[in-house]
Steps between C-alpha positions, in 0.01 A plus 500: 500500500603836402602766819294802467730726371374853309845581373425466085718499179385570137676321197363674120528243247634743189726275302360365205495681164160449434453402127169502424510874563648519188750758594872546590406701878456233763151422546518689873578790335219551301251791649200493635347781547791725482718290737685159409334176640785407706481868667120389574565188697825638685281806656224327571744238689669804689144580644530184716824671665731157456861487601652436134376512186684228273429578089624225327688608133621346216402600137621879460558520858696811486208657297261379779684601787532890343107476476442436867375800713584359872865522573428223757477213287759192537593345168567118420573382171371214313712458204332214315115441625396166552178546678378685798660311783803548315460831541386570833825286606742752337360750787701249789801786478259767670231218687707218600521620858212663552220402734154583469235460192624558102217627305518396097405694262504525075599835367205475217184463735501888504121529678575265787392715791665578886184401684469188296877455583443585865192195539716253384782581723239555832400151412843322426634655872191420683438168332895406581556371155785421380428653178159680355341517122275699317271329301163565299228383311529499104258426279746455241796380640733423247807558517510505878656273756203288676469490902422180602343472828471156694147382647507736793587785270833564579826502236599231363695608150465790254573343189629731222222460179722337288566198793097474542361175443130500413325505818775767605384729146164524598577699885425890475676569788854663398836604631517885482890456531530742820626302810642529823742275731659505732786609421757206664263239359519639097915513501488172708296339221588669188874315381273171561239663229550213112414618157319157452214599274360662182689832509825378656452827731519494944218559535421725846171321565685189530647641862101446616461178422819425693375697775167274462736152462666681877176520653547824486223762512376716152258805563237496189385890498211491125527865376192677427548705160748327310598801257712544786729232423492539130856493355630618174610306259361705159441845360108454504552358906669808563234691366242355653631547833623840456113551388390327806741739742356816352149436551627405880748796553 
């Protein structure tokens, strides 16, 4: 069981190049609404006060790192990306020894709000868990990696879409991708992370289910408007969601 700790990190996934943006600017650094997406999530992340932000770089880094507007970021680099628990283990440099809970976040899910943020963190320290997910309901969940809950509704897997079986394809409730562990736990369990399946990627997810295999104990938090956790992967997403902030700002 996790010690009630409110001490909290932040690692920004910002590495990839994002190619179906069809563009040479890494896909964090396209705008919405006047500011880049990756200046978004990191302010909205600095409203929950935490002790270090972490962004993690790779593609264009030096071009990413100019575009930043807090001058209390930490960087880690991820030279070659080969999936998300890949990259949240390149942050060990700045996290390795620190105690308390590491909030993970993706530099493209530019709406994701601080209270939202803020619920799933109340619950993760209250519950004890050793590590908390977002998740929501999709109608059309393609794409997305599948929570699969056991009888009494708790975790048992997320399995990424293209690792579904079936049964597996036909569960609406997704992984939002925003998580938080404690932060011993994740860099205790990350170098035992394989690349054993379709995309040859470590995948962060997999760190649950090893948590699960522990006995260890997941906090399920469902989000309730899930443009929230919309990420950007194409021009027309981008547009979408910068229409969707307007109307709301």
């Amino acid at each position: 069981m996790s010690i009630m700790n409110n001490k909290l990190s932040v690692i920004i996934m910002a590495a990839g190049k994002g190619t179906r943006m069809e563009s040479s600017i890494p896909k964090v650094l396209h705008k919405l609404s006047g500011d880049t997406l990756l200046n978004h999530v990191i302010k909205t992340a600095s409203k929950l006060s935490p002790d270090n932000i972490v962004v993690i770089i790779g593609y264009k880094l030096e071009l990413v790192k100019e575009s930043v507007s807090s001058n209390k970021i930490l960087y880690s680099i991820q030279e070659n990306q080969y999936g998300t628990g890949h990259a949240v283990m390149q942050a060990k440099n700045h996290l390795k020894e620190f105690e308390g809970n590491t909030l993970v976040l993706s530099g493209d899910v530019p709406l994701i709000k601080a209270s939202t943020l803020s619920s799933l963190i109340n619950k993760h320290q209250s519950g004890g868990f050793d590590a908390s997910m977002l998740t929501a309901d999709m109608e059309k969940p393609d794409g997305y990696g599948r929570v699969v809950r056991d009888l009494d509704g708790n975790l048992k897997k997320v399995q990424e879409h293209k690792d579904c079986n079936t049964g597996e394809l036909e569960i609406n409730e997704i992984n939002s991708g925003i998580y938080i562990f404690n932060n011993q736990k994740l860099f205790e369990l990350l170098p035992k992370l394989d690349n054993n399946n379709q995309q040859a990627e470590y995948y962060l997810p997999d760190v649950l289910s090893m948590i699960v295999t522990d006995n260890g104990k997941i906090g399920l938090e469902k989000i309730k408007n899930n443009d929230e956790i919309q990420g950007v992967n194409t021009l027309e997403q981008l547009s979408y969601l910068e229409n969707i902030y307007e109307k709301n700002n």
